[in-house]
C-alpha positions, -999 to 999 in steps of 0.1 A, spaced: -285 -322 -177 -322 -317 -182 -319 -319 -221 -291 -346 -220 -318 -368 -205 -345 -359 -226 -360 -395 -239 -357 -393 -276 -387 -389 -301 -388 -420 -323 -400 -396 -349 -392 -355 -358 -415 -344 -389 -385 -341 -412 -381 -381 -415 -423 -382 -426 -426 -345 -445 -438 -367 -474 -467 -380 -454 -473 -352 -432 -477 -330 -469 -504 -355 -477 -526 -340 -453 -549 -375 -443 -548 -365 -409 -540 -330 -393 -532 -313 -355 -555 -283 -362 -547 -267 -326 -581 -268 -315 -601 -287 -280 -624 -301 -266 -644 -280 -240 -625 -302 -216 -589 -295 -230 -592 -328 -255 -566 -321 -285 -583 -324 -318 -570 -348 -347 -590 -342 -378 -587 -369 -407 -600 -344 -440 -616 -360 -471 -589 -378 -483 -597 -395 -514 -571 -424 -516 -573 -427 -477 -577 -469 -479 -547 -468 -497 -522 -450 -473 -495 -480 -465 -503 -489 -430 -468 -477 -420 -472 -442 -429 -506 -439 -409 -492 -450 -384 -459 -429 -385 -483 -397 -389 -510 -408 -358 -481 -417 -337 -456 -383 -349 -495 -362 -340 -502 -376 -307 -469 -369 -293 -470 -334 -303 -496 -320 -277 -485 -319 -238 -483 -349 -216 -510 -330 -195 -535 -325 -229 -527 -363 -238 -534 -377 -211 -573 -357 -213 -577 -384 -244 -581 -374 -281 -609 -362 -297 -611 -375 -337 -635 -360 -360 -638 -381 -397 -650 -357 -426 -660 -383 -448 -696 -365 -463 -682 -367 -500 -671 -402 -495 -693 -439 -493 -698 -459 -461 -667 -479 -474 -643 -456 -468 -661 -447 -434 -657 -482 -423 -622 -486 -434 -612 -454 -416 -626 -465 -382 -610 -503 -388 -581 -484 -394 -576 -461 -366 -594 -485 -340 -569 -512 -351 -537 -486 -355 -546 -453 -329 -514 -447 -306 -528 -425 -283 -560 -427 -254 -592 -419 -273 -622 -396 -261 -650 -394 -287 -649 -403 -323 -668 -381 -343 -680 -390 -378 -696 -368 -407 -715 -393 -422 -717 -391 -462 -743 -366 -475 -758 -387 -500 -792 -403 -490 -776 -442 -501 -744 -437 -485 -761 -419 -454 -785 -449 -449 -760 -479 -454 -738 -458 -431 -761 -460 -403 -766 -495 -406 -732 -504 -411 -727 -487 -382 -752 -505 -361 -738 -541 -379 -704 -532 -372 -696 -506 -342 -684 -543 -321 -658 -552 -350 -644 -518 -345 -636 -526 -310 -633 -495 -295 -644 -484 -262 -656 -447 -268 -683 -435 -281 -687 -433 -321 -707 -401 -330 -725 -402 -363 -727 -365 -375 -753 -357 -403 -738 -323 -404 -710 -298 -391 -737 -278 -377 -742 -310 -353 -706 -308 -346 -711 -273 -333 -732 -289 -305 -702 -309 -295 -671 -288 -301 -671 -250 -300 -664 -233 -339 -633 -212 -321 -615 -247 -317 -626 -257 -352 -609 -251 -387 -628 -233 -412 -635 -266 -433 -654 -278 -404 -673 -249 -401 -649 -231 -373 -629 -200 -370 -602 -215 -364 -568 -200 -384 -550 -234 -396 -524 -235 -424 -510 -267 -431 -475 -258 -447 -471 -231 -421 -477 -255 -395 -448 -284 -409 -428 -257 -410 -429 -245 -378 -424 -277 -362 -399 -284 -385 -381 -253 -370 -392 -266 -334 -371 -298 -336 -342 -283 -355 -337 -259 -326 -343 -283 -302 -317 -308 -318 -295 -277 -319 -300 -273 -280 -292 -308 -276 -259 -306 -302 -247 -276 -283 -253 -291 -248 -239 -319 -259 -206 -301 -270 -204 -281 -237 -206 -312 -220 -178 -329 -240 -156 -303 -240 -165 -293 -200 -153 -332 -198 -120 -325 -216 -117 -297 -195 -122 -316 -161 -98 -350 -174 -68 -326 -187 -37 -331 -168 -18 -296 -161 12 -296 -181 45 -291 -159 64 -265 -179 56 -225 -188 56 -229 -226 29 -261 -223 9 -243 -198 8 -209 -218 -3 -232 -253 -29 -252 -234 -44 -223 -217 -46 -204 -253 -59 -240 -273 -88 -238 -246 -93 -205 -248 -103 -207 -284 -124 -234 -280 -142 -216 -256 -144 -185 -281 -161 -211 -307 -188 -224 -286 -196 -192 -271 -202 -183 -307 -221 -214 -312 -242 -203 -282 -249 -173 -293 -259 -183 -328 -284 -212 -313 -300 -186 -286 -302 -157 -321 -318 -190 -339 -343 -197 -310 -353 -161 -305 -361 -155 -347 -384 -195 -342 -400 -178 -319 -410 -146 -335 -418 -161 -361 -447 -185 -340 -457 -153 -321 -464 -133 -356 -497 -135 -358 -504 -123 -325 -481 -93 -337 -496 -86 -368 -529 -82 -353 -540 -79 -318 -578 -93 -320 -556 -128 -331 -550 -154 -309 -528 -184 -307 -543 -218 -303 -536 -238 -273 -509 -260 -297 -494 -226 -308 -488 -218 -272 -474 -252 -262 -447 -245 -290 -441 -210 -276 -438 -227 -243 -419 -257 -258 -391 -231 -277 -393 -208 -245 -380 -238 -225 -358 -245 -250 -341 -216 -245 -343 -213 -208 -323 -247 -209 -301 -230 -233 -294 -198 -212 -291 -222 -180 -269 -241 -199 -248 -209 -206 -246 -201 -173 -233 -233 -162 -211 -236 -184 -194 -200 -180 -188 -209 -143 -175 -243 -151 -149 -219 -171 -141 -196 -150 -129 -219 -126 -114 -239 -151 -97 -205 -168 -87 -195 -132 -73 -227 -126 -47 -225 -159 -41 -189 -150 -33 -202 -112 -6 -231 -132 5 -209 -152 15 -186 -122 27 -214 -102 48 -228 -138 66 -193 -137 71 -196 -103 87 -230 -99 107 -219 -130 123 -183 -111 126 -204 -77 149 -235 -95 168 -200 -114 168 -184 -78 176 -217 -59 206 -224 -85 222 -188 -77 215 -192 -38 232 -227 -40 261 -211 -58 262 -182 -31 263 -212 -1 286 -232 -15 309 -197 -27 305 -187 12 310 -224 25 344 -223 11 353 -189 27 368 -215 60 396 -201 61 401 -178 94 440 -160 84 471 -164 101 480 -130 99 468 -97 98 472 -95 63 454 -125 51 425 -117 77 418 -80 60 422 -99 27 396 -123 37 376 -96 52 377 -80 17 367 -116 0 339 -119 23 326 -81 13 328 -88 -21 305 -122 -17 279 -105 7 279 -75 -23 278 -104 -48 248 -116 -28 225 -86 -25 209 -95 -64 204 -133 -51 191 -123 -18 169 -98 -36 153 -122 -58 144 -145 -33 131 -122 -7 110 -110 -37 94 -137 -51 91 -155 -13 67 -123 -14 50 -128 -48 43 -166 -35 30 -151 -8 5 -131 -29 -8 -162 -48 -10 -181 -12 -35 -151 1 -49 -151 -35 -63 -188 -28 -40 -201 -55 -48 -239 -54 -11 -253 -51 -5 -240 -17 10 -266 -6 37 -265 -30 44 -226 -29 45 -221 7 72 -249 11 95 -233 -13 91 -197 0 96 -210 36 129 -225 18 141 -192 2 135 -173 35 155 -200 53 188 -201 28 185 -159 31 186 -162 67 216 -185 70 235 -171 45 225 -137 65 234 -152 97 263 -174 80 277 -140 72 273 -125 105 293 -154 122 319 -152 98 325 -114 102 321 -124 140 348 -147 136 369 -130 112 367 -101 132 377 -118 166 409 -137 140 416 -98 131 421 -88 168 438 -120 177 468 -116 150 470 -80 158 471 -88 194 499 -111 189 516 -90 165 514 -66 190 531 -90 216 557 -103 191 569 -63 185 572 -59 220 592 -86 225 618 -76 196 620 -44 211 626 -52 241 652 -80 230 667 -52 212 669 -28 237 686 -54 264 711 -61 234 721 -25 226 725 -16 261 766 -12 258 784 -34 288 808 -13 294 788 16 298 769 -4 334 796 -12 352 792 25 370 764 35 388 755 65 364 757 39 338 735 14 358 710 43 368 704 50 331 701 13 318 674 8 344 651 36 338 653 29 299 641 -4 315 617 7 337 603 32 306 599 2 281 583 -18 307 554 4 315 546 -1 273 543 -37 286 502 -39 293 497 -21 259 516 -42 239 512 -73 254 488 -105 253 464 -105 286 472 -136 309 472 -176 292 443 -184 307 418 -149 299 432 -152 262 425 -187 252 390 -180 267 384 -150 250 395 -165 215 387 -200 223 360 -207 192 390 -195 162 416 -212 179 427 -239 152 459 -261 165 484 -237 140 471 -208 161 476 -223 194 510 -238 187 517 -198 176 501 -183 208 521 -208 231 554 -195 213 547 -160 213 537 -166 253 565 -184 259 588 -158 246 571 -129 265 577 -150 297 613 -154 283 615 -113 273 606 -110 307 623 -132 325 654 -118 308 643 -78 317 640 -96 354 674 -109 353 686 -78 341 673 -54 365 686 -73 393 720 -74 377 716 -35 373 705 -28 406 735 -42 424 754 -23 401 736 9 407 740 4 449 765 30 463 787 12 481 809 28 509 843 9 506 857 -24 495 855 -53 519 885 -73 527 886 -103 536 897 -111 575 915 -141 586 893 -157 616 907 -154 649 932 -168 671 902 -183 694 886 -190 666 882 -232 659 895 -241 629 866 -270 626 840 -241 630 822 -233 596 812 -202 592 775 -198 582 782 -173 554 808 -166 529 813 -129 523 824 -124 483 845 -93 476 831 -63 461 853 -66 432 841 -107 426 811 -98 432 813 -72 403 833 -97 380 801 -118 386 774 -92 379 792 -84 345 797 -122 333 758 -119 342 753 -91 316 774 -104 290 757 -136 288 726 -120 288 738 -98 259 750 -129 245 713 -145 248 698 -110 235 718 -106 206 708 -148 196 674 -143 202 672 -108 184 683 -130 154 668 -161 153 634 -154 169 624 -124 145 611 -136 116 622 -170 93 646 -147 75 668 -140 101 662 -176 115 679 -189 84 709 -163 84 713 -177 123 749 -186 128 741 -216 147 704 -217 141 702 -259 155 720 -252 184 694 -229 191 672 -251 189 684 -274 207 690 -250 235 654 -237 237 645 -279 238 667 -286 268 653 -254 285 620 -263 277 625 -302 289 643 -293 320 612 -269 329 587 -296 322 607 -320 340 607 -294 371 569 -287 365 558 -332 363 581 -332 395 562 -305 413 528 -320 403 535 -355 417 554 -344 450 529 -313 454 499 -330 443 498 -366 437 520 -377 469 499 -347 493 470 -373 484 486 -397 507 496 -375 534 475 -384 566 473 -347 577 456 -335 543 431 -366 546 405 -348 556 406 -319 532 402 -343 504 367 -344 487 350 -376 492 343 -380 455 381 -380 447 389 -403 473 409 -434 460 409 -418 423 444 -407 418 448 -426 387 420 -410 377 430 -379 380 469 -379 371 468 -411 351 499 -422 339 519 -386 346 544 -407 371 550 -430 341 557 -396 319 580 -381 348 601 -414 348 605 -414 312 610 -378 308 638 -372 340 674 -370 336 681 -405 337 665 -407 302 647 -389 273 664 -355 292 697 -368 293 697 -379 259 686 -347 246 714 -326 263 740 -350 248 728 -338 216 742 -303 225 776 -312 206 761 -326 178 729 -317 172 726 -337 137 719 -369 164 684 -355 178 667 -369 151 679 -404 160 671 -396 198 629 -394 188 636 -424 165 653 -442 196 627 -435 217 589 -439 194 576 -467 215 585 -452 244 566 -417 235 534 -440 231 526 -434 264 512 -400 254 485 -420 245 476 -437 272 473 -404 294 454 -385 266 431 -416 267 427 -409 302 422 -370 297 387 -367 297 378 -392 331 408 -366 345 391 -336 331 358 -349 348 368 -353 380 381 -319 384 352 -301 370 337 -319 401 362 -313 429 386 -286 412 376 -259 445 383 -282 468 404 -269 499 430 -293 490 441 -284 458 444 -244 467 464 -252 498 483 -277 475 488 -248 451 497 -221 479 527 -245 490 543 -246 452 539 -208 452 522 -216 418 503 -194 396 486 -216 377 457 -242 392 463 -278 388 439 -284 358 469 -260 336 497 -283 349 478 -314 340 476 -297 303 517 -303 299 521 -334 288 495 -327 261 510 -294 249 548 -308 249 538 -336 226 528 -307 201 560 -284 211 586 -319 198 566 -315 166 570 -274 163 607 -282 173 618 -308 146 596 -287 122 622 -255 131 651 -279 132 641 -293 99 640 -256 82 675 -249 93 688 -283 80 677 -283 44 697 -304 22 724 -310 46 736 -344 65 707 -355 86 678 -341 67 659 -379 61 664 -384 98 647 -352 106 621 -357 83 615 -397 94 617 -383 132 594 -356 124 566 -383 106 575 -400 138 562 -370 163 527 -365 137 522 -405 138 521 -404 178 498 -370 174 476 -390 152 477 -419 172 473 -399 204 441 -377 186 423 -412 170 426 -430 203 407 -400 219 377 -406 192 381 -442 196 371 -443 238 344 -425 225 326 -454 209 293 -468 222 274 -494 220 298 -518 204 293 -548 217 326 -567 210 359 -554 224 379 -527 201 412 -535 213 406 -573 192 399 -549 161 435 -546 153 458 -508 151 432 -481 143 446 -468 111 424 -443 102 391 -420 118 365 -395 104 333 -384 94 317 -384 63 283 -384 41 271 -423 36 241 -435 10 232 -472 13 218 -488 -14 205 -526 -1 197 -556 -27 179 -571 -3 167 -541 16 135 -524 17 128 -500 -11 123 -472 10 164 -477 17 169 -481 -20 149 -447 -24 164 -423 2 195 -436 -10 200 -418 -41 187 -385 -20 196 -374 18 231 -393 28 238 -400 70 261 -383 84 287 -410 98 322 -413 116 339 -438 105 369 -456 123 392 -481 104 410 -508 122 435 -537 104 403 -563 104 375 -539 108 351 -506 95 330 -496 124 305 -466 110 291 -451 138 270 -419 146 286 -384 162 267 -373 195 278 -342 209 265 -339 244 272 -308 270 290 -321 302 281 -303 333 274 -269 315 311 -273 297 322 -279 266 306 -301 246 323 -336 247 314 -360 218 304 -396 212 303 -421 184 270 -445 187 276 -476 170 255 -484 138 274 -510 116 304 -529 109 322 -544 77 349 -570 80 380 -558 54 383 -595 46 347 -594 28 350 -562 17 361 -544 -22 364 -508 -27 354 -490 -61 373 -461 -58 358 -435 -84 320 -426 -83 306 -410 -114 299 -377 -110 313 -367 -78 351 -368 -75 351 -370 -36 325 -403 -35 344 -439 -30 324 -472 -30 331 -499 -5 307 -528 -10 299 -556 6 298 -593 -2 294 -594 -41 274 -557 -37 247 -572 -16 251 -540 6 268 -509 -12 281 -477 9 288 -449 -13 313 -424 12 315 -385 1 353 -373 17 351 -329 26 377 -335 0 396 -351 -28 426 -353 -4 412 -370 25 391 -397 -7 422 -403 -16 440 -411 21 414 -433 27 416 -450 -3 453 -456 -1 453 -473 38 420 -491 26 439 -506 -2 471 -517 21 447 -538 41 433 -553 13 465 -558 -2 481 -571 32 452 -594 33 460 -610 1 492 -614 6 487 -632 36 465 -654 21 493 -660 -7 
């Protein structure tokens, strides 16, 4: 900085060598005894006719030579004019009175030596010393020996009688040298200071291959002026040997004071330079350490969007392991899958772990982008985990699928054994009691396999495999309980059959008329059977349970044996009537055990006051259900379809407004569910539950009417199987769409009471066609940008309910109710009327993304489906409304 703002010489020797050759006026080196530089002006014989400009280029080029310090002392001039006439005296004081740059001390003259000249000097002198207008002293020497009085001979030149060393073309040439190395000081400065600028205003490229080019384009230039450096500092140190030679050569020489000022001046010179150096070098290093540092971080973001890319590929792989199995086959298959992804995974997961740890390194090595390195290790460590922990869950779940299906293969064995051991026990072979003995230990035997082999209670099981439960499961888990309560049941039926076989019995009894006495009107209280009825009755028992065994050995196996069934829908039917005559026993028992007890005066007081006047509440519409479901109706009709079972189809279809009152009660579920969690231990209900004798709580009962909606649906689906392309089949089918309608119904009405903050009413909305969440963007005309910005980037997560005249989006909740389940909500955000709305229904680049827009694309929703499936669903009932609309319009 110090040479940069260096005032610039108006003159360097090289733009007046001509003059300065001349030799009219010289900087000898020498002083006055006070420090006064010393400008000599020789005999110069053609002095009056130096152009004015070049004395005065000279003067001015010699008084700026000696140090600001020596200057301002004032100069001392000495005028050798002995040889010369009192003219050229005269014009020499005019001229440097009229022309001197610098502050004047003394002017001494050496008069002319000739007697004339001498005299009309010193009276010339005496006319004219006021027209020379100077204000210091003018000296008239006769003699140089005079000027030894004034000024000492070591500070004069040997012309002026001194012993002072002065050679004129040595001297030009050293300050020729001088300036040239200074000018070199300043060029070089000034190319550190350029290129230190470049430096400083270069913007970091964003790429490896830029970064690695920039870094080795700046490292040559730094190779060239290190070179130029060292070449000025080589040039400065042979300038100033050179000044210092004569010191060398011999040591009784001395320099003169202007000798040392140029030693001083070149010794700055190249203190500035070395400072310069130095300043520079650290400017570089940082600046090399900061291209190293991008380069690093350029290789870095490079390997984390080539790391990122495979862990993305890993997620999305592992996101679409969802599948859980439905059978212990496809669970150790997916078990396998899921080993060969996490094996897949290790070289991913290694890569990020390792270079989370290299960016780690640069972090603690004060790398200057730390806040873009520890964001993305922070990132890789968080994808590792999940998909760690993702892994985890899924062998967790996979694992607890695994145990399930084994558990209820377990279950479904036992049951065919046991089916086939009550139908190969031979008839014939129980009616005796050695017979009957046998049957029932081979009985008894099986049974105790029965805790092994079967499923633990309802109730413990659903709990213990609650979170892999997926409806297909369920409906499977139900049927597979329902037919070990059935194997049982049966094994019940038989035992008791078996023991009154196995009973010794002493003799036949007869019957006996009454007595004379006896009155004829008189009833007796108990009719005695005959041994041998009551024997014709316990083997009509067995045979029909054989009967039973032997159908459900074959149609309750596996779908092979279903289809080779010889009356596979009356089967069917059979198990519905069962099944509907129990439900109508068990909706019978729960509003005569239950519902009426909440009216009974003497029960009153065992009733919990927050359940008091809340029956509806609590059993909702489940009379409505009973009076539907009892043999006056939906019962009666099925049991006429014993005959002719093709007419059960028809029976659903019959009754599909009727079976919307499912929905009503399933509406009502959750303020039923509610209430019990709050008053399910009261006194009531367990002395309610001791009367029934039942084994189940209320809260399991109350669960009917949802699970029989799903058991009609399992039922057509087995009816339909056995009635492939045979008379009926549409029906089926149509009564089947029927059953899933009313499920869908039933399950989109249970989202749609979930809804908050709307503030219109819903039921105005028109039918609910369609419900669901999705991935949104918004992209606003008239928006602010921000929403315009964040649209092309993180989409809201948003359930979505269509209704004939509206699209409500709203927001999922899920909220845990009284240390339960979690129950969930939809907050309101927006709505769309469909009669402003139009639908684009392919999005570039994504094949799952629909557009509905909003009058003339003033407000644009882009929706992402979980799949091309469900986009395409959506897009179909969307496009009925639209198209309804138009017609009505038409």
């Amino acid at each position: 900085d110090e040479i940069m703002q260096q005032e610039i010489r108006p003159l360097v020797a090289v733009d007046i060598i001509e003059q300065l050759h001349r030799q009219f006026a010289i900087l000898s080196g020498g002083r006055g005894k006070d420090g006064a530089p010393i400008i000599t002006f020789p005999e110069f014989a053609g002095f009056s006719d130096i152009p004015d400009e070049d004395f005065l280029n000279v003067v001015t080029y010699l008084t700026s030579i000696p140090s600001l310090e020596a200057a301002s002392i004032g100069f001392i001039i000495i005028i050798d004019r002995r040889r010369d006439k009192w003219s050229a005296v005269k014009a020499s004081l005019t001229r440097i009175a009229g022309a001197f740059p610098g502050n004047l001390q003394l002017v001494f003259v050496l008069r002319p030596s000739r007697f004339i000249q001498r005299t009309i000097a010193d009276i010339g002198i005496k006319l004219y010393r006021d027209d020379f207008k100077m204000k210091v002293p003018i000296i008239m020497l006769n003699s140089v020996s005079d000027l030894h009085g004034y000024i000492d001979k070591s500070q004069l030149t040997r012309e002026l009688g001194g012993t002072l060393e002065y050679g004129h073309s040595q001297w030009i040439h050293h300050r020729t040298a001088i300036e040239n190395f200074a000018m070199t000081v300043k060029t070089t400065a000034q190319m550190l200071q350029t290129f230190g600028t470049d430096l400083a205003e270069t913007e970091l490229p964003n790429d490896v291959q830029c970064t690695e080019e920039l870094l080795s384009t700046h490292t040559d230039q730094h190779s060239k002026l290190k070179d130029e450096l060292k070449l000025a500092v080589k040039q400065g140190a042979t300038l100033l040997t050179c000044i210092r030679e004569p010191v060398t050569r011999s040591a009784n020489s001395k320099l003169s004071p202007d000798e040392l000022e140029n030693v001083a001046t070149v010794e700055r010179l190249l203190a500035q330079l070395d400072e310069t150096e130095k300043a520079f070098d650290q400017f570089w290093t940082k600046h090399h350490l900061k291209l190293e540092q991008c380069l690093q971080l350029r290789h870095f973001e490079h390997d984390f969007r080539e790391v990122k890319l495979l862990l993305d590929n890993l997620t999305k792989a592992q996101a679409g392991f969802a599948d859980i199995g439905d059978s212990v086959t496809r669970v150790e298959h997916l078990l396998r899958e899921q080993k060969q992804l996490e094996e897949k995974g290790q070289e991913p997961l290694e890569k990020a772990q390792s270079l989370a740890l290299h960016g780690e390194q640069l972090i603690q090595n004060n790398h200057y982008a730390v806040d873009s390195i520890r964001p993305k290790c922070v990132e890789l460590r968080r994808i590792c985990d999940d998909f760690t922990n993702e892994t985890k869950k899924k062998y967790d779940i996979l694992g607890k699928s695994l145990e399930l299906h084994k558990q209820l293969d377990k279950a479904s064995q036992w049951c065919e054994a046991g089916i086939y051991l009550l139908a190969s026990q031979a008839v014939d072979k129980c009616q005796s009691q050695e017979g009957a003995e046998t049957a029932l230990v081979e009985i008894e035997k099986f049974l105790v396999t029965a805790k092994e082999h079967q499923l633990s209670n309802p109730k413990e099981f659903y709990n213990q495999f609650d979170m892999i439960l997926t409806p297909e499961i369920k409906a499977n888990a139900q049927r597979i309980l329902q037919k070990l309560e059935d194997v049982q049941e049966m094994f019940d039926k038989r035992q008791v059959s078996l023991k009154k076989l196995a009973a010794k019995q002493t003799r036949p009894v007869q019957p006996v008329a009454p007595h004379p006495e006896s009155s004829p009107k008189r009833a007796s209280p108990k009719i005695t059977r005959p041994a041998v009825v009551e024997g014709t009755l316990q083997r009509c028992s067995i045979l029909l349970e054989n009967f039973r065994c032997h159908m459900d050995l074959r149609c309750n196996t596996t779908p092979t044996a279903l289809k080779e069934c010889a009356q596979p829908q009356s089967h069917i039917i059979n198990e519905l009537i069962e099944t509907e005559r129990v439900y109508v026993e068990e909706l019978q028992s729960i509003i005569e055990g239950y519902a009426s007890e909440m009216d009974n005066p003497n029960l009153v007081h065992l009733i919990p006051s927050a359940l008091q006047n809340k029956k509806e509440i609590l059993f909702g519409n489940l009379p409505e259900i009973y009076e539907f479901h009892n043999r006056q109706i939906f019962l009666k009709e099925i049991e006429n379809c014993i005959e002719n079972p093709e007419l059960l189809a028809r029976c659903f279809l019959k009754r599909k407004e009727d079976l919307q009152i499912y929905e009503k009660y399933c509406q009502n579920k959750p303020r039923s569910e509610a209430l019990w969690r709050q008053c399910g231990d009261s006194i009531f209900f367990q002395e309610c539950q001791r009367k029934l004798d039942h084994k189940l709580s209320l809260d399991a009962y109350l669960l009917k009417p949802v699970q029989r909606i799903t058991k009609y649906q399992l039922l057509l689906k087995e009816m339909l199987k056995c009635s492939k392309n045979s008379e009926g089949t549409a029906e089926l089918e149509e009564a089947l769409a029927t059953m899933l309608d009313i499920i869908k119904s039933v399950n989109d009405s249970m989202h749609q009471i979930a809804i908050t903050g709307y503030e219109g009413d819903v039921s105005e909305l028109g039918k609910l066609l369609m419900q669901g969440s999705f991935n949104v963007w918004t992209d606003h005309k008239k928006g602010h940008n921000k929403v315009k910005d964040l649209a092309r980037f993180k989409p809201m997560q948003r359930h979505l309910f269509l209704y004939t005249k509206m699209l409500l989006f709203c927001k999922k909740r899920e909220e845990n109710t009284d240390g339960h389940e979690k129950t969930a909500s939809y907050s309101f955000k927006n709505s769309l009327k469909m009669s402003t709305v139009g639908i684009t229904e392919n999005v570039k680049g994504d094949n799952k993304k629909f557009e509905i827009w909003y009058n003339g694309r003033e407000e644009v929703y882009i929706i992402q489906a979980s799949s091309v499936e469900l986009k395409n669903t959506w897009i179909s009932e969307i496009r009925k409304v639209l198209t309804g609309q138009l017609e009505a319009c038409r």
